[in-house]
N, C-alpha and C positions, 0 to 999 in steps of 0.2 A: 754798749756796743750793739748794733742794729747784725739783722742775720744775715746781712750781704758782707759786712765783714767781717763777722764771725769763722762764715765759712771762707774768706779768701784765707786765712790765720788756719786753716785746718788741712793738713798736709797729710796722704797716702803715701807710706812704703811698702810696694810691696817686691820682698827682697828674701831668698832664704838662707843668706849666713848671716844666724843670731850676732855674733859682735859685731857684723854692720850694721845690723838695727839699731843692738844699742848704741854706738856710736852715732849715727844718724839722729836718733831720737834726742840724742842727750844735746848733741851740737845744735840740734832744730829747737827744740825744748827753749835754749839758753837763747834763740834768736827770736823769741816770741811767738813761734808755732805750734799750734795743738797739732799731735802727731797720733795718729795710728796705724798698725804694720800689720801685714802679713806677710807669711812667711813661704806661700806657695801660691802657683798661680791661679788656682780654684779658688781659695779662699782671699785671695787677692780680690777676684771680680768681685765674691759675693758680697765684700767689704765696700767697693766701690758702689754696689747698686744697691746697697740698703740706705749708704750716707750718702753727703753733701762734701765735698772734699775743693779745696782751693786749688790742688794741684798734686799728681801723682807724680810718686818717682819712683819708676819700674825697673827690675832688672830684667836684662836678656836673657839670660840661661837660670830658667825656674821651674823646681820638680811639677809635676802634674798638666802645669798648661807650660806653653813655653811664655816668654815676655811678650816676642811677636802675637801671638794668639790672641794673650790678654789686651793689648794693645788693638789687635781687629775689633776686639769683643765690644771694647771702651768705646772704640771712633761707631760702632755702631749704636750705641746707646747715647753717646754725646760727641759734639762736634768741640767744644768749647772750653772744656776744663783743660787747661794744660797737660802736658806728659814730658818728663823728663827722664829718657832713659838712662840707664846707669848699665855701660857694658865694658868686656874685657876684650870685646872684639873692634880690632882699627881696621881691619880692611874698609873700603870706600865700596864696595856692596853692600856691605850690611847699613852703615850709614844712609845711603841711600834707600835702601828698602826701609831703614825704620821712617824717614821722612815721608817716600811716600805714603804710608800706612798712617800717617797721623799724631807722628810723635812731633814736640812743639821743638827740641832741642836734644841734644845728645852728652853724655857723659865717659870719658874715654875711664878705666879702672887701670891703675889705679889714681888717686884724684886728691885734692886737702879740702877741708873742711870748708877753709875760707875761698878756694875756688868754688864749690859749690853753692855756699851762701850767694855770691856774687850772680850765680848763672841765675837763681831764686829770682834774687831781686830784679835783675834783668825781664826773665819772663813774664814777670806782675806785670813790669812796667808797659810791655811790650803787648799784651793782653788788655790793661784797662787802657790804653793807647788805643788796639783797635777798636774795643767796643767804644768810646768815643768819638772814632771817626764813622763807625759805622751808626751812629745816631744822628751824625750830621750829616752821613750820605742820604740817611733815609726823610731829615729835614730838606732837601734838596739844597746845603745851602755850598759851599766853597770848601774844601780841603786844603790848609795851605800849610805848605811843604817847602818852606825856604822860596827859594825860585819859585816852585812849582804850585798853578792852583788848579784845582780837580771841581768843575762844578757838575757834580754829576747827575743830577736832575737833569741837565741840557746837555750834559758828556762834551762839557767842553773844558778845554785846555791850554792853559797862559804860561807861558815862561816868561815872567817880569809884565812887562805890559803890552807881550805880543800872542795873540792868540795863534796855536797852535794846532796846524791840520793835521789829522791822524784819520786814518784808516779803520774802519770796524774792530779788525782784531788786533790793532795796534791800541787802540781806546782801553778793549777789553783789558789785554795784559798789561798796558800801563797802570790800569785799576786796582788789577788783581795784587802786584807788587805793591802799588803805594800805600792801600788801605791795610794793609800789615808790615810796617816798615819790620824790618830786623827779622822777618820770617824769610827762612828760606825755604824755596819750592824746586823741587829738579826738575826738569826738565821734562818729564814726564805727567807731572803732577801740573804743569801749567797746562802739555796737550790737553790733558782730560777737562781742566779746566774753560781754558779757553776756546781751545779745538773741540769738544767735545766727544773724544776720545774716536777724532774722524781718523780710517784708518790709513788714506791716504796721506795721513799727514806722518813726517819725520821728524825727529827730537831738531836735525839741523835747520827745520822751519821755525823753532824756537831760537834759536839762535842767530838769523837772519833776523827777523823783529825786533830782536834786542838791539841789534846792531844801527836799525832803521832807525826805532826811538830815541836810542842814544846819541844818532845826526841829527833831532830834532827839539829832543829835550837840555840835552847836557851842553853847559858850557863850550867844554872842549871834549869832543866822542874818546879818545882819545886815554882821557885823564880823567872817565866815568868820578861824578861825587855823587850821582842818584842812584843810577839802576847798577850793582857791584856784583860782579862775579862771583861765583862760590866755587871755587878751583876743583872740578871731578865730580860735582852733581847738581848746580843749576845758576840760581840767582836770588838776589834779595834787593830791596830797596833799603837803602841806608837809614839808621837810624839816627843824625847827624841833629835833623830837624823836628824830632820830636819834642 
């Protein structure tokens, strides 16, 4: 086994009720993961910046740092490793705030095993998804997304075999949605992105856009199958066609 998948196979918990861990450990363990834990959120990070880890799964309420914290701590040291929060908390503000802040996906508690396995495997899939499009962005060659092709060397855009006029920032956040399909982004998190966190801009400028693309990309605007709502914190591009 080569170190690139050694470490995808190498999973971070850090979590502070003991029989979650072992629980965790033992159901991850049985799915082929090499697992290591900590049990608060100092020892969390230091855990994180000494290894190589394929993917964290953090909890939100953690003696010494909180989850949020360790989660600013991680997005400042890497952009790239996944985060899978594991929390007790449903309000759609917290949800929200852990996405902006850089978590890849969320876990509501309480949760089964084999739901969580699922969201695992998902994530992988979803992640060496984008590092492969972002290899072919950077060969300048095509994206193709069902209907949809992305040649983004030229920033141009085909639905079927009609090329497609867009806009600067219609370009950008079409970009930014496709080359992460299944990721969701709020609203917020596209301003910064695409807007560049201009202050005249409003979150409902994000959702005029959408609405643009959606008349130009989708079959029917209508009955969206590319660009998909995310009901109370933004959007995502469908993972249908990966």
């Amino acid at each position: 086994m080569n170190v690139a998948s050694s470490t995808a196979r190498k999973i971070l918990v850090i979590e502070d009720d003991r029989e979650m861990i072992d629980l965790l450990t033992m159901h991850l363990t049985a799915e082929g993961y090499q697992v290591d834990a900590a049990a608060d959120g100092v020892a969390g990070l230091r855990a994180f910046q000494a290894g190589s880890y394929g993917m964290v799964l953090l909890d939100w309420m953690l003696p010494s740092l909180s989850g949020i914290d360790v989660l600013r701590e991680i997005r400042a040291l890497d952009t790239r490793t996944p985060v899978l929060m594991l929390t007790a908390r449903s309000e759609e503000t917290d949800k929200v705030l852990g996405l902006e802040l850089g978590c890849d996906d969320y876990l509501t508690k309480p949760f089964s095993m084999r739901e969580l396995a699922a969201r695992i495997k998902v994530l992988r899939r979803r992640i060496e998804r984008a590092e492969e499009l972002a290899r072919v962005a950077a060969g300048d060659r095509i994206l193709d997304l069902g209907p949809l092709k992305i040649d983004h060397g030229k920033r141009k855009v085909m639905v079927g075999e009609k090329t497609v006029q867009l806009t600067v920032k219609e370009y950008d956040l079409l970009y930014t949605l496709a080359s992460r399909p299944g990721r969701t982004f709020s609203r917020r998190q596209l301003l910064e992105i695409v807007w560049d966190q201009d202050a005249e801009v409003y979150e409902h400028t994000v959702n005029s856009h959408v609405n643009r693309l959606r008349n130009k990309v989708e079959e029917n605007p209508n009955r969206p199958r590319l660009i998909l709502t995310v009901w109370g914190i933004g959007y995502r591009f469908t993972e249908e066609f990966v």
